[in-house]
N, C-alpha and C positions, 0 to 999 in steps of 0.2 A: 489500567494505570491512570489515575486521577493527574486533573493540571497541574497540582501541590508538585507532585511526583515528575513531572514534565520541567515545568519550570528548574525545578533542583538538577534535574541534570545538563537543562542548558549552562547554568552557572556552574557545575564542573566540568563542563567542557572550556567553557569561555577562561577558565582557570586553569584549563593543560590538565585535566584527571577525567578524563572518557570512566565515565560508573560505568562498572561490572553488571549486567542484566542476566537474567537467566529465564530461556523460550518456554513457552508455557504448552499446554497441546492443544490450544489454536495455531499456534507457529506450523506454517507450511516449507519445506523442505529441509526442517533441523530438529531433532527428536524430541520429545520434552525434555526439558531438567537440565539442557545444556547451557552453556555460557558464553556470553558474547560483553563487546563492548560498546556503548555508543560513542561514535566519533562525529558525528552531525546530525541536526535535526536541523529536514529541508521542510518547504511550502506545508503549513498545516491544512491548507484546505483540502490537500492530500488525501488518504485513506495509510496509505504507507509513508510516512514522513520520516520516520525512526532508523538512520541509518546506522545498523550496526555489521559489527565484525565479529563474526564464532571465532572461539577460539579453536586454534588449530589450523584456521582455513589464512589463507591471502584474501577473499573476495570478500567486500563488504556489501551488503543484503539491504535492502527494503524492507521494513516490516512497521505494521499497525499497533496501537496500544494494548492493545487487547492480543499481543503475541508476547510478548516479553512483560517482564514482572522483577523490582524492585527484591522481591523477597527470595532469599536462596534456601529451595527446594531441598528437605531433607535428604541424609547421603544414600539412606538403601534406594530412596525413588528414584536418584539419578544416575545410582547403577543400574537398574532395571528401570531405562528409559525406552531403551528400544528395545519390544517386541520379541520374545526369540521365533522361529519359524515355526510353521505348523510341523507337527510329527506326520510322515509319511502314513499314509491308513492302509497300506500294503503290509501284508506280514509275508514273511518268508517261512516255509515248513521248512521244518530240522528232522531229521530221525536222530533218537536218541535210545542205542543198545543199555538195555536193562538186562542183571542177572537172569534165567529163569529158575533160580531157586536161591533161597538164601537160609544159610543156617543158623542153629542159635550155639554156643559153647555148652559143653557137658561136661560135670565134674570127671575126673581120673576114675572112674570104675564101671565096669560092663554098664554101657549106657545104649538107651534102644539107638532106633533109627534115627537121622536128622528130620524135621519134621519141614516140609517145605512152607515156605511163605510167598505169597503173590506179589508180584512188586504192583507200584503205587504206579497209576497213571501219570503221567507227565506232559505238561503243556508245553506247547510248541512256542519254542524261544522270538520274543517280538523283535523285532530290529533296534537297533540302538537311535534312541533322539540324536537328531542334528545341534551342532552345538549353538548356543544364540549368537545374534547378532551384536559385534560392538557396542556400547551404548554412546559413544562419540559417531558411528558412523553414518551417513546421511540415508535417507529412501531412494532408491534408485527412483524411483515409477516417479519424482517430485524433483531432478535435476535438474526438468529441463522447465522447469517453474519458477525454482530458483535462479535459476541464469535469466532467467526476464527477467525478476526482480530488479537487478542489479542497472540495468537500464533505464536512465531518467526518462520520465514520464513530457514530454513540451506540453505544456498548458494551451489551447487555444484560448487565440484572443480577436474578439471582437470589438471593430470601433464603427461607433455611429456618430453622423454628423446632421444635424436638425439645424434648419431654416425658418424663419416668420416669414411672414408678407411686408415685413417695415425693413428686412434686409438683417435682421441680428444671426448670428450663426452659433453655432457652441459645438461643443467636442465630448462625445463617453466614449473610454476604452476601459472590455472588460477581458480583464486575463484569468483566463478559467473560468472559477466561482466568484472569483474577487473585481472588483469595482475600485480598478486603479486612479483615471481621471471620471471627474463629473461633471458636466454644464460647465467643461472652462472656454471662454468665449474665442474666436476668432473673427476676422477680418474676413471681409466679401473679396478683398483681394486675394488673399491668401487661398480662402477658398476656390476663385476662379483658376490660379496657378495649379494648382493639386486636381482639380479636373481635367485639366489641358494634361496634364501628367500622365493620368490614368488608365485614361479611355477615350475617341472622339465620342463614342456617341454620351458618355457622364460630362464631356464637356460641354456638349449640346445642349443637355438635359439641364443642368446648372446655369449655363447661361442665361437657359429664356427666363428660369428661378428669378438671375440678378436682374435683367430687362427690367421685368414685372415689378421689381423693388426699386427700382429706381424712378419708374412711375409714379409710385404711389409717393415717392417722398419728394417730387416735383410738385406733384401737387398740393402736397401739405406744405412747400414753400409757396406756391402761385396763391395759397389760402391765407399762411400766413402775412404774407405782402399785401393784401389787400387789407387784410386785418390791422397792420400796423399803418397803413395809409389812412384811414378810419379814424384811427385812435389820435392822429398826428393834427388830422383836421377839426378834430374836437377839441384838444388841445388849443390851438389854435383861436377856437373861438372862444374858449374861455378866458384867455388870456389879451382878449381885447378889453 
């Protein structure tokens, strides 16, 4: 199923008309050639985003692009979707009583003897095929696959929090595959709060972080003070 084809059925859904889809034989626990509807399409970073509903069933399914198909399956292949059972390979012997002679009719007048005939060998009767399987009905050995389907997936999510030696701090949280925040800044206060939160020993750890930066920008003040006392005294004598 191409995005064209994605797209279009977000926007009849968003429009209250869930399109008709019909499972293809990648589709795992619904035969091919059946027919469902989509009523949401969740997170595409997904693999199964496509949430539809078989007809017939109440439970609505998880499936990938590549299980469901735009195009309706001509009618004999979606009769003959599912399978019918293998024929047992057991045979059953029958005895079957054969005449031991058989005659032929003789016209109305002194006619010889009946001349005997051999009967015909006879093969022993195979058992009758089991009848097929519904074509609406599901694979047993795949119920308990599709009943996970149906269960949403939680995304992990990771957040990282990065530090300089001048004391800036910033924030990434990644949910899943996806790259929700990136480098959005915070506060050395804020970040001190949220360690005291978490853990002593992150609080520990953090702190001596903040220590260390507040060093470094005393003394880029005790620099810059001396530098503007410089400037102030040159000033000064220019201006005499």
């Amino acid at each position: 199923m191409s995005d064209t084809e994605i797209q279009q059925i977000a926007t009849d859904i968003a429009g209250g008309r869930p399109p008709m889809v019909w499972f293809t034989a990648a589709a795992v626990g619904v035969p091919e050639g059946r027919s469902g509807k989509v009523v949401e399409i969740g997170d595409r970073s997904e693999s199964d985003f496509l949430r539809v509903k078989p007809t017939g069933s109440k439970d609505v399914l998880s499936f990938s692009p590549t299980e469901v198909t735009l195009t309706k399956p001509p009618r004999d292949r979606a009769a003959t979707a599912s399978p019918a059972q293998p024929k047992s390979t057991t045979r059953k012997e029958s005895t079957v009583t054969q005449p031991s002679t058989l005659t032929t009719p003789t016209p109305p007048s002194p006619a010889p003897s009946p001349t005997p005939v051999a009967p015909k060998p006879v093969a022993p009767a195979a058992e009758p095929a089991k009848p097929a399987a519904p074509a609406g009905a599901a694979k047993p050995a795949t119920k308990a696959t599709a009943a996970a389907r149906s269960k949403a997936k939680a995304p992990e999510v990771t957040v990282t929090l990065t530090g300089t030696a001048d004391g800036e701090w910033s924030v990434d949280v990644v949910s899943g595959k996806k790259k929700s925040v990136r480098g959005l800044p915070v506060t050395s206060s804020a970040v001190a709060q949220a360690a005291k939160v978490l853990h002593p020993e992150v609080a520990e750890v953090v702190a001596g972080i903040l220590e260390a930066a507040r060093v470094v920008q005393e003394s880029k003040v005790q620099q810059l003070q001396v530098e503007l006392a410089e400037a102030r005294r040159l000033l000064e004598e220019l201006s005499d």
